[in-house]
N, C-alpha and C positions, 0 to 999 in steps of 0.2 A: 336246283339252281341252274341258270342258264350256263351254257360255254362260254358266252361273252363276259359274265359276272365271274364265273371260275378263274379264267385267264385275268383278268383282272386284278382279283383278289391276289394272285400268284405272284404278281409284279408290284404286288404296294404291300409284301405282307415282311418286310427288313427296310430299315432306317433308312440305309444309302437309298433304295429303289423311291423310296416317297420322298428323298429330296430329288433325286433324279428327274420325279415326274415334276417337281414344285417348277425345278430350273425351265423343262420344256415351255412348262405353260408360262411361265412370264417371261422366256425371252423366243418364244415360238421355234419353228425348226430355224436350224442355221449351218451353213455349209462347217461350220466348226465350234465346236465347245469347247474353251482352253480353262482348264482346270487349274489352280496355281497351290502354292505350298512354299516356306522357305525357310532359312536359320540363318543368321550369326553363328559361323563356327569358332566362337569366341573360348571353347571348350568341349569334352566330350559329349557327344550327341545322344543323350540319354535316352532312353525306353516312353519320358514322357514326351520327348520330342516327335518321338515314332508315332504319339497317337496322331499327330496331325497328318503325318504321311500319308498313313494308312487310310485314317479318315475321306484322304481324299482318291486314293487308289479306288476305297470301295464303291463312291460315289461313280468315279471313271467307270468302272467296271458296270457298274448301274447305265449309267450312258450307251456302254459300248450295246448289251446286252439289248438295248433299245436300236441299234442298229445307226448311234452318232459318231459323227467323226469326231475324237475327241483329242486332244492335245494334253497332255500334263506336264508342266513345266514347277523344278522345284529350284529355287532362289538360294544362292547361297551370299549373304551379303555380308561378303568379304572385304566388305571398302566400309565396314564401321569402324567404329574407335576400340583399341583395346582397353579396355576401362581396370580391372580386375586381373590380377593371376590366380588362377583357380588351385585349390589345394594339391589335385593329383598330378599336375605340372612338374618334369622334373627339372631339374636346374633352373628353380623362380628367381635365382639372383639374380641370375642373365634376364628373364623376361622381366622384372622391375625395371631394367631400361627402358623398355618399350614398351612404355604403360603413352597412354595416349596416339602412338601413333595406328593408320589403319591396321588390318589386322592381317591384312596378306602380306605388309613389311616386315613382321613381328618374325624373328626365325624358329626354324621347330629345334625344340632343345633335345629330343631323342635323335636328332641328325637320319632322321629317314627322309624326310620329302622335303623341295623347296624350300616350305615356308609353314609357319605357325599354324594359316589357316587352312591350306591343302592339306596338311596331318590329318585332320581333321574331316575335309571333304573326302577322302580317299577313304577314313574308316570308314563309312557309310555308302558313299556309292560301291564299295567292294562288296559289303553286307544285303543291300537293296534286291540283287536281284537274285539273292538264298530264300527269298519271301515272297517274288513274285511280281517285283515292283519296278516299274522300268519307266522313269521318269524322263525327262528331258532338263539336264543341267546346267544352270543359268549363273556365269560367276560376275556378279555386279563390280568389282574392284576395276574388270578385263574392260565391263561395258562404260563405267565411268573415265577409264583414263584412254577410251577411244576416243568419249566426245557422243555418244550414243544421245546421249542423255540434254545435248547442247538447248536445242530448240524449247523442251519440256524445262528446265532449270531458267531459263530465259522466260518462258511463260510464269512463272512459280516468281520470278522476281514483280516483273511487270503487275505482277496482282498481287503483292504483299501487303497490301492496304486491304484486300478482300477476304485472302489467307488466314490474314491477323483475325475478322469479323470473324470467320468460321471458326477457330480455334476459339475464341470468345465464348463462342454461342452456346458450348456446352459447358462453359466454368461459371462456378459462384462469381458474386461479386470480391470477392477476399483472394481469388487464383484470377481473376480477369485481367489483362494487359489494359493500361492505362491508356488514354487518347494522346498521351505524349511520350510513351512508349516505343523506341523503334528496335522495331521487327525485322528480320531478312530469314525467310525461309532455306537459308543455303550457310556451310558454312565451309571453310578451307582448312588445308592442312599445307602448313608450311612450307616451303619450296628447301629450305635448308636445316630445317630442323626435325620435319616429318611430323610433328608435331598438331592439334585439331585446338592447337591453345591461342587462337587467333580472332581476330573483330573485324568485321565487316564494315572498313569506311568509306566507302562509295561504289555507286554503281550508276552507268552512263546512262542506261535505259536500253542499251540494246546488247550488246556481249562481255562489254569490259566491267569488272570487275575487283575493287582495290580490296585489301584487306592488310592487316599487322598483328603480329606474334609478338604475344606477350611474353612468352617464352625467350627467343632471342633478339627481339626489335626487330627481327625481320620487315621491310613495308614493300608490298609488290601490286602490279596490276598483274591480272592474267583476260585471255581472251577465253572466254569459256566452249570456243572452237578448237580450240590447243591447248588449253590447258590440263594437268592432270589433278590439278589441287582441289575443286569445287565437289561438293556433294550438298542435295538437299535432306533439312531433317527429314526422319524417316516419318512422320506424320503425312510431309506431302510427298517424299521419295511414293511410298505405298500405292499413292493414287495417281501419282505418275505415271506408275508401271504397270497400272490396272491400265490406262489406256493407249500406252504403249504395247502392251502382248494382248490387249482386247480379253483379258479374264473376264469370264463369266461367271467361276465359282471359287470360291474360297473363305475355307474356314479359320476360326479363330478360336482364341483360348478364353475359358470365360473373364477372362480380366482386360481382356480387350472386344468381348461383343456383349456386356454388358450396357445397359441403355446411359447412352453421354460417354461411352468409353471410345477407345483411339478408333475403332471402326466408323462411330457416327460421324466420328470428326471428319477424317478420309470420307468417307460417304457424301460430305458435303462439301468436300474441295474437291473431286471427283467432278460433280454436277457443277460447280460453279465455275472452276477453273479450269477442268482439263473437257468438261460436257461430254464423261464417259458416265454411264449408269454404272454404279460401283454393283460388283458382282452377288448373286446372291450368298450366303454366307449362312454359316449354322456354329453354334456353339457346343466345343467339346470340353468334359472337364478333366483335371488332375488323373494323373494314374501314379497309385502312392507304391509303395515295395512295402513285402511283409516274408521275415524270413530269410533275410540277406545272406547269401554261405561267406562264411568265415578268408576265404580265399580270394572274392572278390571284395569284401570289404576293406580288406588290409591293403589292396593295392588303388582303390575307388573309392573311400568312403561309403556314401550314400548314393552313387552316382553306379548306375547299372545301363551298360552298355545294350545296344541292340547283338553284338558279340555272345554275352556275357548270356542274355537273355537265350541266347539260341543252342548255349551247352545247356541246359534242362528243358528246354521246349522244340521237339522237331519244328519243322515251320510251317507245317500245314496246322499245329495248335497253339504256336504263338498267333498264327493269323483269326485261329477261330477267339480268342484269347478276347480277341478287339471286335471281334463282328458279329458274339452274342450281347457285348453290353453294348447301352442304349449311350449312345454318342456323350450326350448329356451328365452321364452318371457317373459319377466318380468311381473307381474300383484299384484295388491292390494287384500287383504282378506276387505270384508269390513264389517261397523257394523253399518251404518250408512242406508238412506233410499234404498240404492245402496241393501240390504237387499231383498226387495220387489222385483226387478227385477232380482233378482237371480234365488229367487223359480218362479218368472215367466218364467225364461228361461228352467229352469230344469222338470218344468209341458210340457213347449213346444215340448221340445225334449220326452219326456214320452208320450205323444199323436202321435206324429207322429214313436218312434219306436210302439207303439199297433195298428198303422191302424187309429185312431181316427182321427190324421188329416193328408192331404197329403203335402207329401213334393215335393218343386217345380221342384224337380228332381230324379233320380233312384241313380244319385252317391251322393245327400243331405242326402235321406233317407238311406242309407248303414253307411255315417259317422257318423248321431244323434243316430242309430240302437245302431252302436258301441259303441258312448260315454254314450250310457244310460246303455246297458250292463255292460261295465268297470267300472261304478256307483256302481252299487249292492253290497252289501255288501258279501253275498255269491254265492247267485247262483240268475236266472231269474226268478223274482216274476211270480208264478199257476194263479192268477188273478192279473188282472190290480190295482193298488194299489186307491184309493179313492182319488178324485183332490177335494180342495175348495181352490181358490186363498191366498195367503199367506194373502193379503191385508185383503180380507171377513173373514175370523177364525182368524184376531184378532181383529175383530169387534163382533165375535161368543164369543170370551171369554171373553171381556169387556162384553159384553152384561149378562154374567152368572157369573162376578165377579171373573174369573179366574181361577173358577170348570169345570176340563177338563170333567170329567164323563158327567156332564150332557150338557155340549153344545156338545159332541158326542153324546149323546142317546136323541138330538133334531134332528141330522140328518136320519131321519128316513128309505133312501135308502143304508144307510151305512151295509155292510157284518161285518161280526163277523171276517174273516180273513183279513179284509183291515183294522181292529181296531188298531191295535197294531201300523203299521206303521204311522198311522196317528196321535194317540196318541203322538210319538216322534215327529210329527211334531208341533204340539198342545203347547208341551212343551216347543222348543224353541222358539214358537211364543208369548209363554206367557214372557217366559224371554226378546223376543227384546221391547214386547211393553212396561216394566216392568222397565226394563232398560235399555236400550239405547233410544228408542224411546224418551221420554220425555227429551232427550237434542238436536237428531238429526230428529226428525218427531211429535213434541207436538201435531201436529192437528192430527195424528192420537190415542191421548188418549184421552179415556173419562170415566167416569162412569154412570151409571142412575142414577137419578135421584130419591135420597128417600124421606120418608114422612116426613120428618122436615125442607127440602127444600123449600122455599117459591119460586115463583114465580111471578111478578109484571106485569098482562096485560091487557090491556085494555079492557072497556066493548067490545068492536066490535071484540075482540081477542078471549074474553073467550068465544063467541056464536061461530066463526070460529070453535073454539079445540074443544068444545062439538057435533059440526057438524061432523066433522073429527071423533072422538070417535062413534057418532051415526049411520052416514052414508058409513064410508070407513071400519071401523074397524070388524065388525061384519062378512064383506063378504071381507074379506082382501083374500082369496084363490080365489075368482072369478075373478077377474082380471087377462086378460089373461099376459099382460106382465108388469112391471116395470113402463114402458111409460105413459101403461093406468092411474096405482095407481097414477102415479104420477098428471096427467094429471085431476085425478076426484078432488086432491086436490088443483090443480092451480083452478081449476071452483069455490072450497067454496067460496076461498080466492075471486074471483072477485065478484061473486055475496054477499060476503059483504063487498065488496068496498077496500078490502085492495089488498096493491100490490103483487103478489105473491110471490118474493124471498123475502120481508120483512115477508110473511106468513111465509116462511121455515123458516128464524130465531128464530119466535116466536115459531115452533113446535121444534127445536133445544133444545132449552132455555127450555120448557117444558119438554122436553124425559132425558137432558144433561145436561143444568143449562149452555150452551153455545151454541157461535152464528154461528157455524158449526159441521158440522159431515160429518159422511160418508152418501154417496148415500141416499136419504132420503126415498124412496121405498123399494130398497131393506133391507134397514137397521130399518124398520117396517114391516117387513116378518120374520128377525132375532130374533125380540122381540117380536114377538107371540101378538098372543089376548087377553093374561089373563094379559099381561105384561102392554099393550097399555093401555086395559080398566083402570086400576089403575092409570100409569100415565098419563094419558088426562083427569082426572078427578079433574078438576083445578075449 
């Protein structure tokens, strides 16, 4: 294979990089690529919201890597209607008053921020850049009640008869607007009641604006130069703003870039009304939860934070998380033992992008290369970052009580620059086994074994453990492998007369106070000689 064909392959062989190339080729080079993204923080910013972030992060990052200027700007559209109080909301009786009005009026009932919907934008921008994501934050309520938006809502009027065809074009006959139907693409919220409970009766043709609240009879003109009450539906709000920030890319959820869904709509108010090329766009789907911990459910429901997510997932494998499945694909966040084989995966792929292990192919090792890259939080880790199976460090921290310090300063080949990353991993290791574990993996908790613990075993038991203390313990680092250790202590056990795997129970029950654990070799290598000595002293 040629270099030209290698390097090639190398850039088109992950999701993001072959929409990256798609966006080049159909919008040619351009002094700027603005990549978009946005939410309604009408409530917590859940983990399935994070796919689109992300989705478009990696896209960005595909861009950059090509050497584009690229812009990523994420929307927070704070100027919709509060429709709904969400269940995990505290004090809903206060937010049932402000049902209808925008949602940056709305106040926050935990009394930390401003307003309803900065609670909300603060949880996430504070979170974003623990992941690598450093957006450009857009608050639509600030940009509508400047007037931003005047010229664009005045065009979006003046074409409401064309607006109307486009919204048409993709309904049946049974959802189509009638030809005596009147339309207004814009709607208000009331000057005295704050309220979106209003009817649009006239408009001049050029700024002014009547409308009336059903709500309190309110009837007012405003100038949509000064005024702050006007916003348009979000159908053409979307393609406004597409050529307003000049977006080139932006993704959607399959319920909206399904074919006739709100994309084609916008798509075609876009070209017709505002004569911006609506941006290229890709569909991502659902990301479900499986394995909820007990702790976040009781104060969340079914709703999992990108927070929440980040006590069991350092963030260099929440990020591989999203950037080994296919955009398209539906897949579960999980929290359950599903956990363990994650970071197993994310170690695998880590060994084979450093060389450590080989992949069974040149186009394997190009894709794991890439999805371990797209990982990283900033840039590609100076040294290889320090591996111990997810499963072994939390056998390492039960062993030390949950004191990250010192089960790290027991690994004695550990760098002082590999600390820190490992450290975060440590952290959520101690949170899954802490909490989640004990409802969806109990046999991997345990504690040692202290001095007020009794333990009940037989004469022929207690000569075994002080043979094991006397003879294994002392020269526990000469044993070449696992095998061996294990192997010198199947011998005690036969030469006095007990059966081996009931040996391993009784050494369990001894270290544990129960009748399994982990690996029993290597998990007497973890607990050291001073540790052993003490407890085998039965």
């Amino acid at each position: 294979m040629s270099e030209i064909n290698e390097k090639s392959k190398a850039e088109l062989c992950h999701w993001a990089d072959q929409v990256a190339d798609k966006i080049i080729k159909e919008r040619g080079n351009l002094p700027l690529y603005t990549c978009a993204s946005g939410i309604t923080p009408s409530g917590t910013v859940h983990i399935g919201n994070f796919r689109e972030i992300i989705t478009v992060d990696l896209v960005v990052r595909a861009l950059k890597s090509r050497g584009k200027n690229v812009r990523f700007i994420y929307s927070w559209d704070d100027y919709d209607v509060f429709r709904k109080v969400p269940a995990n909301m505290p004090h809903p009786e206060i937010l049932e008053n402000y049902l209808r009005f925008p949602i940056t009026m709305v106040p926050d009932t935990s009394e930390r921020d401003e307003n309803y919907a900065l609670h909300h934008e603060v949880d996430i921008e504070s979170q974003l850049p623990r992941v690598g994501i450093h957006p450009e934050f857009l608050y639509q309520a600030s940009r509508y009640r400047s007037n931003r938006y005047a010229e664009g809502i005045k065009k979006a009027l003046q074409n409401r008869d064309l607006i109307k065809w486009c919204l048409n074009n993709y309904r049946d006959d049974e959802h189509k607007m009638k030809e005596s139907d009147v339309y207004w693409p814009i709607s208000a919220f009331c000057s005295k009641c704050n309220k979106d409970t209003t009817e649009i009766t006239n408009y001049d043709g050029e700024y002014a604006v009547s409308y009336r609240c059903t709500s309190c009879g309110n009837e007012e003109t405003g100038d949509l130069r000064t005024s702050k009450n006007f916003k348009l539906g979000w159908r053409v709000d979307w393609p406004m703003r597409w050529n307003e920030e000049k977006v080139i890319f932006e993704p959607g959820g399959k319920d909206h870039i399904s074919p006739g869904g709100s994309y084609d709509t916008a798509k075609l108010v876009s070209k017709k009304v505002y004569d911006w090329q609506a941006p290229v766009t890709m569909k991502y789907d659902f990301v479900k939860l499986k394995g909820v911990p007990g702790k976040m459910s009781s104060s969340k429901g079914k709703v999992i934070s990108l927070v929440d997510a980040l006590e069991v997932y350092q963030p260099e494998v929440l990020r591989y998380i999203f950037a080994v499945n296919k955009v398209d694909h539906e897949f579960s966040i999980s929290f359950d033992l599903d956990v363990v084989t994650v970071y197993e995966a994310y170690d695998r792929t880590e060994r084979i992008a450093w060389g450590v292990d080989k992949a069974k192919n040149q186009d394997l090792f190009l894709k794991e290369k890439r999805i371990y890259e797209l990982s990283q939080i900033d840039s590609y880790p100076e040294t290889q970052p320090y591996q111990i199976p997810f499963r072994q460090l939390t056998t390492l921290l039960q062993t030390y009580s949950g004191n990250i310090d010192l089960a790290l300063n027991s690994l004695s080949d550990l760098k002082p620059c590999q600390r820190e990353t490992l450290k975060k991993r440590a952290e959520c290791a101690w949170y899954w086994i802490t909490e989640c574990a004990p409802t969806f993996a109990p046999e991997f908790c345990f504690k040692l074994r202290d001095d007020n613990e009794s333990v009940e075993l037989s004469e022929n038991e207690i000569v075994a453990v002080k043979r094991v203390r006397e003879e294994v313990v002392p020269v526990l680092e000469t044993f070449a492998s696992d095998r061996d250790l294990q192997q010198k202590i199947y011998d005690i056990a036969k030469e006095q007369g007990i059966d081996g795997k009931e040996f391993f129970v009784t050494l369990y029950k001894v270290l544990i106070n129960k009748d399994q654990g982990p690996r029993i070799a290597s998990f007497m290598r973890i607990i050291g000689k001073e540790k052993l000595l003490k407890l085998l002293s039965v």
